[in-house]
C-alpha positions in Angstrom: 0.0 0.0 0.0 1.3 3.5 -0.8 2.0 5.9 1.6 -0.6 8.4 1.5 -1.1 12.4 3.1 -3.4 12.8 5.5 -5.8 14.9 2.9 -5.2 11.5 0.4 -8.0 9.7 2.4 -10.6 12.4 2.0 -12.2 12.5 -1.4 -10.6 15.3 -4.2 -12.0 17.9 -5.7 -10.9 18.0 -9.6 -10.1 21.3 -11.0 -12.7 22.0 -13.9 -12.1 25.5 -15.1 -8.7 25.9 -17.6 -6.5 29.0 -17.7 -6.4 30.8 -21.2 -2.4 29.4 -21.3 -3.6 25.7 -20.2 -6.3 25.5 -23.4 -3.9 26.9 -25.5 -1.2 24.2 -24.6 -4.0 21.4 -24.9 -5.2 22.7 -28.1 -1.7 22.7 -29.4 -0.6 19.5 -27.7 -4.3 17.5 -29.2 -3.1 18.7 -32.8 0.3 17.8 -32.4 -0.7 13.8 -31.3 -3.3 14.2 -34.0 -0.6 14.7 -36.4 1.3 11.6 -35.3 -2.1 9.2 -34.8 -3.0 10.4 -38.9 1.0 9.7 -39.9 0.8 6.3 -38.0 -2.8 5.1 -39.1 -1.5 6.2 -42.6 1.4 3.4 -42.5 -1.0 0.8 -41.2 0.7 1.2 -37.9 -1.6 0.8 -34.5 -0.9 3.9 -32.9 -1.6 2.5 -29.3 1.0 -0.5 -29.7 3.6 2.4 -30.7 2.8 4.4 -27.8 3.2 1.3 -25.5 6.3 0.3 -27.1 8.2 4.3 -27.5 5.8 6.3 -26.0 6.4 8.4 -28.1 2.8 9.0 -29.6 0.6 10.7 -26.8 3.2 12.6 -24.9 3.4 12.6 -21.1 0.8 10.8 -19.5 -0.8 10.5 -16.0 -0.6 6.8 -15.1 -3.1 5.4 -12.9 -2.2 1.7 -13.0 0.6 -0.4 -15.3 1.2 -3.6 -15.2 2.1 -6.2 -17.8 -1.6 -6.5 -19.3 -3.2 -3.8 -19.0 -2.2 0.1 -18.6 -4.7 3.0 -16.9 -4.0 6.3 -17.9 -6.1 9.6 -17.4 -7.6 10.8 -20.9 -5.3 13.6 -21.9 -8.9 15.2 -23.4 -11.3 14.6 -20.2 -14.7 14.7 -21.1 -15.1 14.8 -17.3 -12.1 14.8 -14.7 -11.4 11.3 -13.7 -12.2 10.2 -17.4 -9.6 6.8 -17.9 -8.2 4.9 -20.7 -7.8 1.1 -19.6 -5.5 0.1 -22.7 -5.1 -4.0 -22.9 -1.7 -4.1 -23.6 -1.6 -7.1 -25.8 -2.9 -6.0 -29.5 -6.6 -7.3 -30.0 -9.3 -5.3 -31.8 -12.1 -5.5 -28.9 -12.8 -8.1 -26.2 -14.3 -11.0 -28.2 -10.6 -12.1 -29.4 -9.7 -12.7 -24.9 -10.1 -15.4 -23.6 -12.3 -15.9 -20.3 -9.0 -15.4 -18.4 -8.4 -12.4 -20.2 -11.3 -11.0 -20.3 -11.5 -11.5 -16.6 -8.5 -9.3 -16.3 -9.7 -6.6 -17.9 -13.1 -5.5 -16.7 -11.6 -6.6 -12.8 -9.1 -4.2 -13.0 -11.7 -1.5 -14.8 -14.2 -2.6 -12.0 -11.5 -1.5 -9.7 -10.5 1.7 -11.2 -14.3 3.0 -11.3 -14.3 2.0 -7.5 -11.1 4.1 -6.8 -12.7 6.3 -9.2 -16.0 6.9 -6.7 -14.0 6.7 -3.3 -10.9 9.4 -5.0 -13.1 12.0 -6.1 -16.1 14.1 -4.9 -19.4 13.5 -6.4 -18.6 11.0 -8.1 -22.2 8.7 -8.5 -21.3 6.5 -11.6 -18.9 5.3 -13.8 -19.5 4.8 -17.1 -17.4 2.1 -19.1 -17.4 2.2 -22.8 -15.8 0.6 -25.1 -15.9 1.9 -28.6 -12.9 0.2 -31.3 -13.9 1.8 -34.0 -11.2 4.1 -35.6 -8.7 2.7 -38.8 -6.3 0.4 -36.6 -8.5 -0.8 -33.6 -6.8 -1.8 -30.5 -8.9 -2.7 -27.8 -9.5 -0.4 -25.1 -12.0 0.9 -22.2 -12.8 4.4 -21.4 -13.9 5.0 -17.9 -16.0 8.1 -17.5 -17.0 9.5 -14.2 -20.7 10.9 -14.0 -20.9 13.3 -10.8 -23.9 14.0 -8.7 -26.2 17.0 -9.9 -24.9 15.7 -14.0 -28.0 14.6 -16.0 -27.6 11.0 -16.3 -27.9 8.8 -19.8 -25.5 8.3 -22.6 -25.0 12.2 -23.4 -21.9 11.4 -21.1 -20.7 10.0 -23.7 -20.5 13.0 -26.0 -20.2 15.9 -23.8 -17.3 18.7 -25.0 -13.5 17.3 -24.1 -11.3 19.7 -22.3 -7.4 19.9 -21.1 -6.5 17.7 -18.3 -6.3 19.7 -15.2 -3.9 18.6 -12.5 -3.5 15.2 -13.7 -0.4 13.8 -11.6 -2.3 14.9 -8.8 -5.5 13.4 -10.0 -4.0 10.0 -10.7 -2.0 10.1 -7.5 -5.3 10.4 -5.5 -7.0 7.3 -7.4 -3.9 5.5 -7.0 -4.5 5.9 -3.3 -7.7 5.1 -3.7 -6.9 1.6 -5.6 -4.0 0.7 -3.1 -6.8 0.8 -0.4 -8.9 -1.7 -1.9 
């Protein structure tokens, strides 16, 4: 279990509202991995088994969980703060090519993050879990997106407006704490 502060046990707040300078950067940063997803996808090369293998596609990231299956990483264009990427490390285009050990694997460790996700961050009421392989080189992945109290519910979630990521080492480093204390 990872040491924690004493404010780490009480549920965090998430930043919502970006600086002029932070949207700029996010803007410019989103364009730039843009660039290098199109230049990939062009050469028939799956731009998540580069990352995984260089990381050198989607640029600093804040990790949630990594081990040698699966990697959790904050989405670097939220569509709400706590909003995850569960990436199955192995290359498969969604979950019907795991096996039931596999498959297993996955949705326990996105069960877990979602739980970390409620007990880490304030207001937090559901987790959404979507998975959606539907671009030119599929690799399977799970987006977990955190629906907070007073937030319409319904799949809407699913399309609201992306934004920067706002204090994302800290974010992760509370839901890490969270997940150690499961």
């Amino acid at each position: 279990m990872a040491s924690l502060s004493p404010s780490a046990g009480m549920p965090y707040v998430p930043r919502t509202d970006a600086s002029l300078e932070e949207l700029t950067h996010w803007k410019e940063q989103r364009s730039r991995v843009g660039v290098r997803v199109a230049a990939l996808n062009e050469k028939r090369i799956c731009y998540q088994c580069e990352e995984l293998a260089t990381g050198g596609v989607l640029g600093p990231q804040s990790l949630v969980f990594d081990d040698s299956d699966v990697r959790v990483a904050l989405a670097a264009d939220p569509r709400a703060p706590g909003h995850s990427i569960v990436v199955w490390k192995p290359h498969v285009q969604d979950f019907t090519a795991l096996d039931d050990e596999a498959v297993t694997r996955l949705f326990t460790v996105c069960r877990d993050v979602a739980k970390a996700l409620r007990a880490a961050l304030l207001g937090v009421e559901r987790v959404y879990q979507v998975s959606m392989c539907d671009g030119p080189l599929n690799h399977l992945h799970v987006q977990l997106i955190p629906r907070y109290s007073g937030v319409p519910i319904g799949s809407q979630r699913l399309v609201d407006a992306r934004g920067p990521l706002l204090d994302g080492q800290q974010l992760a480093a509370r839901i890490r704490g969270a997940l150690d204390m499961q």
